[in-house]
Z-matrix of the N, CA and C atoms (Angstrom, degrees):
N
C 1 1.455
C 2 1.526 1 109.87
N 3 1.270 2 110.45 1 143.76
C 4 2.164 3 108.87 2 -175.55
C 5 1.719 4 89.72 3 -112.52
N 6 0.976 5 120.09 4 157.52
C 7 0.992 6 127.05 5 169.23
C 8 1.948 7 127.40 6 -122.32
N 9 0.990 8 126.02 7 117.53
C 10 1.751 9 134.59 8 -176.19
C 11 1.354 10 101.07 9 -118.79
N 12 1.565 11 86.45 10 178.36
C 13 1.599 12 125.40 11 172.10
C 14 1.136 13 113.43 12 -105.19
N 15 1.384 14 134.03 13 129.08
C 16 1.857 15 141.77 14 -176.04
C 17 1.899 16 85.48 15 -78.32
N 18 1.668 17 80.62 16 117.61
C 19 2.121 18 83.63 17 -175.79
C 20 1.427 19 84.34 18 -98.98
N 21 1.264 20 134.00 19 -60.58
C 22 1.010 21 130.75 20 162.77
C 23 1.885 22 144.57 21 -119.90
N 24 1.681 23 109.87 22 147.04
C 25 1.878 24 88.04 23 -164.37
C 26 1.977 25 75.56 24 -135.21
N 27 1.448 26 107.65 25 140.90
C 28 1.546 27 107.29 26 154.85
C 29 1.876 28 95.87 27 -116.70
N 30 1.497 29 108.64 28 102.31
C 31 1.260 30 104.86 29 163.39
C 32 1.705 31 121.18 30 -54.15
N 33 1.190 32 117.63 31 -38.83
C 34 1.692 33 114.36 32 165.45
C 35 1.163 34 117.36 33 -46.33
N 36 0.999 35 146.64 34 -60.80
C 37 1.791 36 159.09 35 124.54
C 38 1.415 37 120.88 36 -0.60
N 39 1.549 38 110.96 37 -64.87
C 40 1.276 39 100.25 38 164.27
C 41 1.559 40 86.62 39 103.30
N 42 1.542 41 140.36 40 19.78
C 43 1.452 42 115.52 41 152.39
C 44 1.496 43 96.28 42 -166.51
N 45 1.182 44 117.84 43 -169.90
C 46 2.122 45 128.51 44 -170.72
C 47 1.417 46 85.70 45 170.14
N 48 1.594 47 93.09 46 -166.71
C 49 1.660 48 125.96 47 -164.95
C 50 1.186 49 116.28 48 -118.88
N 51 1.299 50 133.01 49 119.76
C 52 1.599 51 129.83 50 123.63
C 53 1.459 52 130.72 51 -38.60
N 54 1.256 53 113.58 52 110.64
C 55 1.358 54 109.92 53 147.98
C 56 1.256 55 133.56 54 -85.43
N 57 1.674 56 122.94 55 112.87
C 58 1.256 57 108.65 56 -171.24
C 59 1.448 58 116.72 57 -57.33
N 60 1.595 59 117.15 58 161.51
C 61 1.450 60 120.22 59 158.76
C 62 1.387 61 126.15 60 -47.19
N 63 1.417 62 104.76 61 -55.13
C 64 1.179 63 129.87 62 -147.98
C 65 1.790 64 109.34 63 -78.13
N 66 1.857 65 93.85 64 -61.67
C 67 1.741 66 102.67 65 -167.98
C 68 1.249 67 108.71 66 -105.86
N 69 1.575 68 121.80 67 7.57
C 70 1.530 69 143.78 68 -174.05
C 71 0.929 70 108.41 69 46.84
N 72 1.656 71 141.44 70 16.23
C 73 1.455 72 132.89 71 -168.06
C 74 2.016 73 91.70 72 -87.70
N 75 0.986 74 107.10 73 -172.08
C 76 1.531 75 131.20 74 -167.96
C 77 1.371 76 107.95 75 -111.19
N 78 1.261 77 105.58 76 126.95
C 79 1.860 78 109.07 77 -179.32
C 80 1.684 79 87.66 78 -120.49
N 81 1.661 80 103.08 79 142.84
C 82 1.707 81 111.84 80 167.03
C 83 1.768 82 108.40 81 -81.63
N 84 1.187 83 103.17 82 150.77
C 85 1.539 84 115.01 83 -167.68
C 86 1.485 85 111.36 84 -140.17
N 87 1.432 86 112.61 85 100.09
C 88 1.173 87 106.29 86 -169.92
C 89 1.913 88 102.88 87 -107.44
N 90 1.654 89 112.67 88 159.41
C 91 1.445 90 101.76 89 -162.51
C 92 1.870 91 110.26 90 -77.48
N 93 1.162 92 103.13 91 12.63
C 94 2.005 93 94.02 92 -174.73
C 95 1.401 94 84.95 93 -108.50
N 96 1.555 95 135.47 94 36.64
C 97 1.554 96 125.81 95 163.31
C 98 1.373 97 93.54 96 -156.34
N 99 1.209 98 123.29 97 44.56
C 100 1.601 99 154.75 98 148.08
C 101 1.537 100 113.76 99 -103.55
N 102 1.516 101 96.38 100 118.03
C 103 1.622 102 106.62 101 179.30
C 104 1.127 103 95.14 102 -100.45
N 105 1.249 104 149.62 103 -46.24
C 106 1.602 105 149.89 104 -124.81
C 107 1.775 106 93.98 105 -134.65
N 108 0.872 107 107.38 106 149.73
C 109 1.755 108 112.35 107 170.35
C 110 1.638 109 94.10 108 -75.52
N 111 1.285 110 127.37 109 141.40
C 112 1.469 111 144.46 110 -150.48
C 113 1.635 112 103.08 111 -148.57
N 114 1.011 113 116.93 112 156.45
C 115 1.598 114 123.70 113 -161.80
C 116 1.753 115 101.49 114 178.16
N 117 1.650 116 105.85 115 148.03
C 118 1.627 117 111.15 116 177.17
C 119 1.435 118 107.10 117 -24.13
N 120 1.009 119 140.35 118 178.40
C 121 1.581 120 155.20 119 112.04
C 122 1.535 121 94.91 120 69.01
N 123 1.065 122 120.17 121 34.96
C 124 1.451 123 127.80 122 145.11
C 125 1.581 124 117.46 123 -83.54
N 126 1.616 125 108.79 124 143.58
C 127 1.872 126 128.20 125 -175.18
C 128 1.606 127 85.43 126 -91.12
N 129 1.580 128 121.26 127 121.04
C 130 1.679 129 118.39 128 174.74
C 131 1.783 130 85.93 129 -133.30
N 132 1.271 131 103.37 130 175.12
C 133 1.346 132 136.45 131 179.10
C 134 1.550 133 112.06 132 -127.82
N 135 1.025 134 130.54 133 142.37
C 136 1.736 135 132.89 134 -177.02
C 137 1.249 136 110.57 135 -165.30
N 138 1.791 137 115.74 136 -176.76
C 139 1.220 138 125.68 137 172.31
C 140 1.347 139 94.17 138 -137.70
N 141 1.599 140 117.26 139 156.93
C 142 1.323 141 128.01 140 171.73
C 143 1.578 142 113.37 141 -112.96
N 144 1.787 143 107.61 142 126.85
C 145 1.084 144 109.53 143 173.82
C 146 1.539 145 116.75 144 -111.38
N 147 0.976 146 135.14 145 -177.30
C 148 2.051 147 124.86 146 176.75
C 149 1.594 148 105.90 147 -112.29
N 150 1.574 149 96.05 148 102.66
C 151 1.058 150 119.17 149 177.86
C 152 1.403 151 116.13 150 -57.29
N 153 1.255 152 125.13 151 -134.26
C 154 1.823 153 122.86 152 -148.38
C 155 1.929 154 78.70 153 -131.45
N 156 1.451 155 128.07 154 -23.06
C 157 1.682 156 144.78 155 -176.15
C 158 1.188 157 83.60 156 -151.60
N 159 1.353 158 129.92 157 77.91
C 160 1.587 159 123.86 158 120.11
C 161 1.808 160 94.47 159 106.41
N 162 1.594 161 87.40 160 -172.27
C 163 1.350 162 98.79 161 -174.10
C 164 2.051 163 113.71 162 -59.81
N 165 1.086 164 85.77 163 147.74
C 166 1.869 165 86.77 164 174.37
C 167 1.572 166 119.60 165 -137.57
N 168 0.996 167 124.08 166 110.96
C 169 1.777 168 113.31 167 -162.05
C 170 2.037 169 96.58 168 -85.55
N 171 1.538 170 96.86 169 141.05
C 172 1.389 171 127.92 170 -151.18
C 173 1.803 172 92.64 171 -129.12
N 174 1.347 173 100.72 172 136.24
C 175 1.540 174 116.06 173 160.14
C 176 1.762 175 98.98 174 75.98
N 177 1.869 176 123.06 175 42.51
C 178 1.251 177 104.78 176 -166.97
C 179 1.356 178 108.33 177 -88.70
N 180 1.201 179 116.70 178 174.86
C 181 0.983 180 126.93 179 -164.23
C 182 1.553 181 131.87 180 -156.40
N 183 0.995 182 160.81 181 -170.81
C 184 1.387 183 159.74 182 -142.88
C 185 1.649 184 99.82 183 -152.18
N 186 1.650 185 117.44 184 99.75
C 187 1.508 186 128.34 185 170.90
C 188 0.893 187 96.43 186 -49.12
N 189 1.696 188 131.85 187 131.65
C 190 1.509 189 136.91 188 162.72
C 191 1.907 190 100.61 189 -102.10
């Protein structure tokens, strides 16, 4: 599991970004690979799979 910060989410839209912790680059986050209700400046945990454009983080979730 990698763990980021939600840099950005438009719930109207339905997706935003992870920033990873680690390599600070940007993962796309779309809301049907949202487990947890998610919002800006939330601590989440995920996995990245290769989306249809690139990486897409899958199974996110809310760092407890």
């Amino acid at each position: 599991m990698k763990k980021g910060i939600v840099s950005f989410f438009n719930d109207s839209k339905g997706f935003g970004f992870i920033k990873n912790s680690d390599t600070k680059q940007d993962v796309f986050v779309h809301i049907n690979n949202v487990i947890d209700d998610i919002k800006e400046g939330n601590k989440v945990t995920y996995e990245v799979e290769m989306g249809q454009r690139g990486p897409t983080a899958v199974n996110v979730k809310i760092d407890k």
